[in-house]
N, C-alpha and C positions, 0 to 999 in steps of 0.2 A: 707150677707153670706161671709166666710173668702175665697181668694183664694183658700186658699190649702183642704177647705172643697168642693169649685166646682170641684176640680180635682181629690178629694176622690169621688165625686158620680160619676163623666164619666166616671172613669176606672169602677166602679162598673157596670154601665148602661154598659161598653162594655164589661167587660167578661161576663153579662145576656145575651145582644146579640150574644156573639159567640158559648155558651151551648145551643141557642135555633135553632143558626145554625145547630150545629154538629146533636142535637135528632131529630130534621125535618127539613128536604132540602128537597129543588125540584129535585126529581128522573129522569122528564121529564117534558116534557113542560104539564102544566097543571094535574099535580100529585105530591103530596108530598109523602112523606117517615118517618120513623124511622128507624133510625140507631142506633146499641146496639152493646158492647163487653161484650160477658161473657168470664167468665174462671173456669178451672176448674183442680184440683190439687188431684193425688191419691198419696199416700205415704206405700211407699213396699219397702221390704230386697231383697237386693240384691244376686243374686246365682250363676251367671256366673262372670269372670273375665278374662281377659287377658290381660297377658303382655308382654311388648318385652324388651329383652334385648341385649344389645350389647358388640362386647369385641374385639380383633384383634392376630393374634399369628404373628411369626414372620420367615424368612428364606425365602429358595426357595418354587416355589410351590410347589414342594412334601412333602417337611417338613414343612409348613407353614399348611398344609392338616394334617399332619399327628398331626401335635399340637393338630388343632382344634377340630379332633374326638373325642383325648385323654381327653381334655378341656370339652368337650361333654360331654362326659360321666362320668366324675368327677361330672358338674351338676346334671345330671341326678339321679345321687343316692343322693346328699344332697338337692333337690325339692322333691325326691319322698314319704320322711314321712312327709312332707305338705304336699300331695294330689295333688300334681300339674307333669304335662307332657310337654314333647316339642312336639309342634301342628305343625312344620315347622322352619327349618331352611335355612337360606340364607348367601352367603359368597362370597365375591370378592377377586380376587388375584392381589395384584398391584405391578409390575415390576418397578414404577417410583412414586416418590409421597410420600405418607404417606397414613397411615392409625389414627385411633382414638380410643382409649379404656383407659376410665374411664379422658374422657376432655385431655388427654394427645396425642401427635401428634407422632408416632411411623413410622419412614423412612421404604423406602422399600429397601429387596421386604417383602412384609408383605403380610398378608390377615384380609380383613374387614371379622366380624362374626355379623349374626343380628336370632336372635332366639326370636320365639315366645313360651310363657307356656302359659296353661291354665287350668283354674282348676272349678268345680262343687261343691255347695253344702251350707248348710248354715253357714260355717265356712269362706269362701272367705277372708273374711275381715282379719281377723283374722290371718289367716293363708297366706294372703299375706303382713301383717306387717311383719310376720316373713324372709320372703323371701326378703321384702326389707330391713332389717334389715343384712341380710344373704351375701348380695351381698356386702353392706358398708365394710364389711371384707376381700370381694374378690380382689386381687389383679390385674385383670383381667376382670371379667364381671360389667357391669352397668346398672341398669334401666333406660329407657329412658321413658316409659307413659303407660297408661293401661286404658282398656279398662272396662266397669264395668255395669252389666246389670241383668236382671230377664227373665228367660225361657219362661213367658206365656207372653213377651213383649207387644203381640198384642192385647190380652185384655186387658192390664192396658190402654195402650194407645185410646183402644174401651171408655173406663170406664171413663176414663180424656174427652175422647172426648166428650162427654154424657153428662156428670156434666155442660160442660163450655155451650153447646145447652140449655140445661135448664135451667143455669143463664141468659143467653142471652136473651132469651123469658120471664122469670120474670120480667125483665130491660124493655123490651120490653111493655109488661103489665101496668109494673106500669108506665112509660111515658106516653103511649096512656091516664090513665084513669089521670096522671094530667095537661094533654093536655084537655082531655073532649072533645077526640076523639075517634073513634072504630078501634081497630085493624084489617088489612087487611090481605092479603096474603103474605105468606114468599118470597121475592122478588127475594133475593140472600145472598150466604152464602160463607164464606172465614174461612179458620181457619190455625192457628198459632201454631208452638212450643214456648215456653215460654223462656225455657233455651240457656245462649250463650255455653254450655259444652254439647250439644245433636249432635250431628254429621250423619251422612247419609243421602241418597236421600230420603231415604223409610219414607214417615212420619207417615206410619202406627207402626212403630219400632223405642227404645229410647235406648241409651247406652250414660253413662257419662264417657267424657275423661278426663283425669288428666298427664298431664307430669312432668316430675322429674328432678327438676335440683340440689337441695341439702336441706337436709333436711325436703322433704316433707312428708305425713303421707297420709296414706289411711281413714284413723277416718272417712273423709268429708262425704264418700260416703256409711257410715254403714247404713243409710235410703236414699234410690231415692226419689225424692220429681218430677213425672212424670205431666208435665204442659202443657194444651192447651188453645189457645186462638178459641172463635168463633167470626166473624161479622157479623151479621146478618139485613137486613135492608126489612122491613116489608112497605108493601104498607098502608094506612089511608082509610076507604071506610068512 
């Protein structure tokens, strides 16, 4: 037998033995285990949206205020036939420094502006290309990220969770019976979000972030593709 064909079957003989590792390991002394990841992926339209935009005016502070209301409300009516409102605004006034609006460094005394829209419905998508599109014209305001999610979040994410439980235990199943062993009791259970763009503590709730630095598009996010992981490691009787 050639060299390079003994060093083709040991890597083979070691990754059989480390798959045999991973699907049963010793749980405890004198107990094996099966260990399974399922997953599971629901795919839905997205109907909420937010976004935040930023922008800066310029003067003292009373005229630096008095811009940004003005500036305000000039948004306010070219959002409002997209279907979009200001959910909160925020604004610092800086006597030394700079301020930022549209990447560009504006001295003081100025005032930072940070405004959030948000908008409902099953046009979202759609109607916030328009707004990004809307702002690239503005001389003044900028998108900075946006937030992008479904109303009944908690079920999908219930529904995602469900799916990967029941992959998990098929995986599970079919191990055991080409083990030509019986499956025991569910030992212990661990589950995972899938996506690196899902954000919050709440793992019962999903929203996809997207930030904007030039020329980006909202397209990605016209289907959520909602993803969880289970592990699940079942005792052997």
């Amino acid at each position: 037998m050639k060299t390079i064909d003994r060093i083709f079957i040991a890597v083979l003989v070691m990754i059989i033995c480390i798959s045999g590792i991973y699907a049963v390991k010793s749980f405890s002394k004198g107990r094996e285990a099966i260990n399974v990841v399922g997953e599971g992926q629901v795919e839905v339209k997205p109907d909420i949206i937010s976004m935040n935009i930023r922008g800066a005016t310029t003067g003292s502070e009373t005229l630096s205020d008095q811009a940004r209301e003005k500036e305000k409300t000039k948004l306010e009516q070219l959002l409002q036939p997209l279907n979009f409102s200001i959910k909160k605004t925020y604004t610092y006034f800086r006597d030394h420094g700079s301020c930022s609006s549209r990447a560009k460094d504006i001295e003081a005394p100025c005032r930072d502006i940070f405004i959030t829209i948000t908008s409902t419905g099953e046009n979202i998508i759609k109607n916030g290309e328009e707004v990004l599109h809307l702002l690239e014209k503005q001389s003044l305001w900028s998108l900075t990220n946006a937030d992008i999610s479904v109303s009944n979040t908690r079920e999908i994410v219930k529904e995602a969770r469900k799916l990967a439980l029941q992959d998990a235990k098929v995986q599970a199943e079919a191990t055991a019976n080409t083990l030509g062993v019986k499956l025991g009791r569910l030992l212990q259970t661990t589950e995972y979000g899938l996506r690196e763009d899902e954000y919050g503590s709440d793992p019962d709730t999903y929203f996809y972030h997207q930030s904007f630095y030039n020329g980006e598009s909202l397209k990605d996010a016209t289907t959520l593709k909602i993803t969880r992981k289970a592990y699940l490691t079942y005792d052997i009787d």
